[in-house]
FIKE-450745 format. One line per field, with one value per residue (C-alpha): z, y, x; residue number from 0. Coordinates in Angstrom, 2 decimals, padded with zeros to 5 digits. Example, Ala and Ser with C-alpha at 12.3 -4.5 7.8 and 13.67 -1.06 7.14 Angstrom:
BEGIN
pz	007.80 / 007.14 .
py	-004.50 / -001.06 .
px	012.30 / 013.67 .
pos	0 / 1 .
END
This chain:
BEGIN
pz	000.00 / 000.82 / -002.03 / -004.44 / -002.76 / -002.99 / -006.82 / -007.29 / -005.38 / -007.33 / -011.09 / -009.46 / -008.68 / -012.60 / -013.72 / -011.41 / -008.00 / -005.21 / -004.34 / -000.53 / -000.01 / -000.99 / 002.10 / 002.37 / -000.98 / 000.13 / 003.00 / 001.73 / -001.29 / 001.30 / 003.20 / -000.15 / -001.22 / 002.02 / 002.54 / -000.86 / -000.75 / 002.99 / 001.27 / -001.66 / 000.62 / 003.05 / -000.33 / -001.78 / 001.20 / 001.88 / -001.64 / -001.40 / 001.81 / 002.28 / -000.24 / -000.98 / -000.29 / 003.23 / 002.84 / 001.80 / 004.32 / 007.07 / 005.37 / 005.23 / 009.30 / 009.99 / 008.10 / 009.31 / 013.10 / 013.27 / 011.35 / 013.70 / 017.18 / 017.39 / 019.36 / 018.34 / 015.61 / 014.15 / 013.99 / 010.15 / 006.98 / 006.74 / 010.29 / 009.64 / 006.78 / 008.74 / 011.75 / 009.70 / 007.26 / 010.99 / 012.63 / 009.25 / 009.01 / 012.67 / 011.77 / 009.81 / 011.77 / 013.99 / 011.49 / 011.13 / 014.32 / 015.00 / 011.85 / 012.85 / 016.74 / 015.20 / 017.17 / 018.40 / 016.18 / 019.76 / 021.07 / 018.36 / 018.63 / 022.72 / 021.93 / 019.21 / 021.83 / 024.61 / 022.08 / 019.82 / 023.25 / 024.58 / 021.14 / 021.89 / 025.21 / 024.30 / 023.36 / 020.23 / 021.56 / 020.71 / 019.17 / 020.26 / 016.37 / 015.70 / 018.16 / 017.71 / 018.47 / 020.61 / 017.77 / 015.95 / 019.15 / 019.11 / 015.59 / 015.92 / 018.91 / 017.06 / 014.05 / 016.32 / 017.59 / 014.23 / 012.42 / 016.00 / 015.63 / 011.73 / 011.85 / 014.92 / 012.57 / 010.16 / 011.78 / 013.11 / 009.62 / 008.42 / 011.22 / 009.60 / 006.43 / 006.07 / 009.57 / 008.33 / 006.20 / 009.31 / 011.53 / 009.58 / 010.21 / 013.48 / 013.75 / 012.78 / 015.68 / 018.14 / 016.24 / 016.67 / 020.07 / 020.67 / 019.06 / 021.36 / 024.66 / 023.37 / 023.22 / 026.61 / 028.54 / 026.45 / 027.65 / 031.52 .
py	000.00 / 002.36 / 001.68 / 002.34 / 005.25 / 006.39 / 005.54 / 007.27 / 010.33 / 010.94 / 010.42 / 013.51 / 015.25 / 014.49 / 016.15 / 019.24 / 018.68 / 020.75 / 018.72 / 020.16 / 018.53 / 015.35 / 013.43 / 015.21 / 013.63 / 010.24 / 009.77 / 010.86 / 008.23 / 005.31 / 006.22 / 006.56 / 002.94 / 001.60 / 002.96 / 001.13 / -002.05 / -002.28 / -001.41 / -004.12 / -006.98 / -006.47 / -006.00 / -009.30 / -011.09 / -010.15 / -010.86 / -014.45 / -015.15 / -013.54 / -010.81 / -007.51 / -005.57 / -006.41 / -005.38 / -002.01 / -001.49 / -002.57 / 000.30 / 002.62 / 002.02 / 001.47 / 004.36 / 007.13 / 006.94 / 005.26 / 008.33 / 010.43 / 008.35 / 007.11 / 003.88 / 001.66 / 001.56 / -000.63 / 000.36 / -001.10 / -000.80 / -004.37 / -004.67 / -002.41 / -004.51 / -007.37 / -006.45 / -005.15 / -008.25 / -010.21 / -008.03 / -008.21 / -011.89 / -012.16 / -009.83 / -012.37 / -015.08 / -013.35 / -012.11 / -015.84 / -017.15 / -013.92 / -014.70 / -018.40 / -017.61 / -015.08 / -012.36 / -009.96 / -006.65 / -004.99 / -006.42 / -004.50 / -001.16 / -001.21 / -002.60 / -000.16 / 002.88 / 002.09 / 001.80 / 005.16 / 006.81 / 005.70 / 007.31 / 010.66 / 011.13 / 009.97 / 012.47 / 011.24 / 008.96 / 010.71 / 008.50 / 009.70 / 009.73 / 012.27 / 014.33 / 016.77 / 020.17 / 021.54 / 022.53 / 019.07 / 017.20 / 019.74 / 018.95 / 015.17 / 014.84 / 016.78 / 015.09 / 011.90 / 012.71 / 013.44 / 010.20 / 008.15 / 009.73 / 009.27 / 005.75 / 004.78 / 006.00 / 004.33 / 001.23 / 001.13 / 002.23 / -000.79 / -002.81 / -002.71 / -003.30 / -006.06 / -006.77 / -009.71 / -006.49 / -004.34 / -007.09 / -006.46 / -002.29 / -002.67 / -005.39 / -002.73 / -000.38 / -003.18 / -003.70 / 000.20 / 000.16 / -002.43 / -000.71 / 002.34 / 000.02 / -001.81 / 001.80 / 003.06 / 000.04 / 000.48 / 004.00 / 003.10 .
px	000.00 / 002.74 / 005.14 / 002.25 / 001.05 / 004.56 / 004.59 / 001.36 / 002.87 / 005.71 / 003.50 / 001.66 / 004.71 / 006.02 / 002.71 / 003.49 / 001.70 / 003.63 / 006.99 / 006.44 / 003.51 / 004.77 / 004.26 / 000.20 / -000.28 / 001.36 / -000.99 / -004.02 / -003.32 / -002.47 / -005.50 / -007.50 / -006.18 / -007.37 / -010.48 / -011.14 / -009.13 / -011.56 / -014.71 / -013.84 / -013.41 / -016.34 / -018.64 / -016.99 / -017.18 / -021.01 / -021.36 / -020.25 / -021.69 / -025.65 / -025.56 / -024.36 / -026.68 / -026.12 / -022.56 / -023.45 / -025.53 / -023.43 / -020.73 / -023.72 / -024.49 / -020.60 / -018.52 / -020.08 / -020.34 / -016.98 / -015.47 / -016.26 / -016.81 / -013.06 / -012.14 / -009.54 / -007.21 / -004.56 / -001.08 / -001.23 / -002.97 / -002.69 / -004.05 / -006.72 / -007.80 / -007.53 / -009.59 / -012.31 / -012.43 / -012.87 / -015.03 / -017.45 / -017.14 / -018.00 / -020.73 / -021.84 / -021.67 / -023.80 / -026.41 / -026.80 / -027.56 / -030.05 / -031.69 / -031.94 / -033.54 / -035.52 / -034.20 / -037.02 / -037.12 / -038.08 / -035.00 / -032.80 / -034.26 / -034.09 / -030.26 / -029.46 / -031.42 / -028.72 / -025.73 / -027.17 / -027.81 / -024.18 / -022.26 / -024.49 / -022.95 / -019.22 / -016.98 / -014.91 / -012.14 / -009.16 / -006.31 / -002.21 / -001.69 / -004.28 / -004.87 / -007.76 / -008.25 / -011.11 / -013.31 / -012.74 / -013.64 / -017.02 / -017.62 / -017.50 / -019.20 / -022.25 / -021.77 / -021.94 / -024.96 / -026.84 / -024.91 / -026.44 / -030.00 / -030.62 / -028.92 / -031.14 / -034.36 / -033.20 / -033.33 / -036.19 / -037.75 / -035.65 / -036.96 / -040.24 / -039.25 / -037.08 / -036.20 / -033.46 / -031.89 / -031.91 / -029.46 / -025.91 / -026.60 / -027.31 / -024.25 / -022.09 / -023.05 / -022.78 / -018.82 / -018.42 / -019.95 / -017.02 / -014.00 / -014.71 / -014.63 / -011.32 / -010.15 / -011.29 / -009.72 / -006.49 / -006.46 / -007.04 .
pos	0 / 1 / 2 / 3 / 4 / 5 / 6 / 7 / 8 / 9 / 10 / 11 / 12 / 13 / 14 / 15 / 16 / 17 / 18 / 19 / 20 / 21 / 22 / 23 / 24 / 25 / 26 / 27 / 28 / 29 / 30 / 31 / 32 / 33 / 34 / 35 / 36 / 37 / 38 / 39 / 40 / 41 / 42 / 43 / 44 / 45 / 46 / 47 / 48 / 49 / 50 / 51 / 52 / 53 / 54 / 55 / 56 / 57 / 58 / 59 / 60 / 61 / 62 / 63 / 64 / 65 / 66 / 67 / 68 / 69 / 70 / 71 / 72 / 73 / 74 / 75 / 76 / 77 / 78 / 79 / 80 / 81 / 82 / 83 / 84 / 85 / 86 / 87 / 88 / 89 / 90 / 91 / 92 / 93 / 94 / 95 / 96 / 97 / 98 / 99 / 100 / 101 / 102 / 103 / 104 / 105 / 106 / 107 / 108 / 109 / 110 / 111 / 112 / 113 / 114 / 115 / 116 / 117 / 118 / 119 / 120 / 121 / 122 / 123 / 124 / 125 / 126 / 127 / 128 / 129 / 130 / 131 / 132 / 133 / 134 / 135 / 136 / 137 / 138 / 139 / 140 / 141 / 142 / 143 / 144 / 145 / 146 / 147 / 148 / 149 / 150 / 151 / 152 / 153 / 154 / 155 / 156 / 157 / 158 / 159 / 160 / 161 / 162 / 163 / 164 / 165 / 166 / 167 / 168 / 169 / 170 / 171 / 172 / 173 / 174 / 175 / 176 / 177 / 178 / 179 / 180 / 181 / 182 / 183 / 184 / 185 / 186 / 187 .
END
């Protein structure tokens, strides 16, 4: 990921991009690659396994809060794409079994009330290598709350619906609602 990034960097510094910012470019390519590569896989695999619109969903539910709510991160690209190929494959595993023991919709939405009601109150966990200033912390946490209160009507709309279709967007909040407890107890 980084050599190519690195590749692509310089081609845009051959067709005059600003050597100085170099290193800007480099990241935001390696994170661009990522984000993509991630996306890829979890559609694939959601593809191959119970469909993909179920995939896109579960991005739909799982980009946006965990943009902007923090918890924990990798140290790697690779790990990143790792850990989110297991947690979505996990999140399969238990879309599964709820589908099989006919989960109660009611269930969901009280689950999804205490997990959409926790990310309201949490301030963005802030990780060492990207600190944020005071008015990005502000920013997050609002745009946490209004990410938290669409998603959680969206689910219940969902709920309705095509209750099977509303289990892998609610998974993802529960894997969210994870990452940020990982994070607090590696912080204590």
């Amino acid at each position: 990921m980084e050599q190519l990034a690195k590749l692509l960097t310089e081609q845009l510094i051959k067709k005059g991009a600003d050597y100085q910012k170099r290193d800007i470019y480099q990241y935001a390519l390696e994170y661009f690659l990522s984000t993509i590569i991630g996306i890829l896989g979890i559609i694939t695999i959601a593809t191959l396994s119970i469909g993909p619109i179920h995939g896109i969903l579960y991005l739909l539910f799982f980009m946006p809060i965990r943009s902007v709510v923090g918890g924990y991160h990798a140290k790697t690209y690779h790990g990143c794409f790792f850990l989110s190929m297991l947690l979505f494959v996990f999140g399969i595993i238990l879309y599964k079994f709820l589908y099989m023991v006919k989960f109660s919709p009611l269930y969901l939405i009280i689950i999804m009330l205490v997990i959409v009601t926790y990310f309201t109150k949490q301030k963005p966990i802030i990780h060492s290598d990207q600190p944020l200033t005071t008015t990005q912390i502000r920013k997050n946490h609002m745009l946490c709350i209004i990410f938290s209160i669409t998603e959680y009507l969206g689910l219940i709309v969902l709920s309705f619906l095509d209750y099977p279709l509303a289990l892998m967007p609610a998974i993802a909040l529960i894997e969210i609602f994870m990452l940020t407890l990982v994070r607090k107890k590696e912080l204590l």
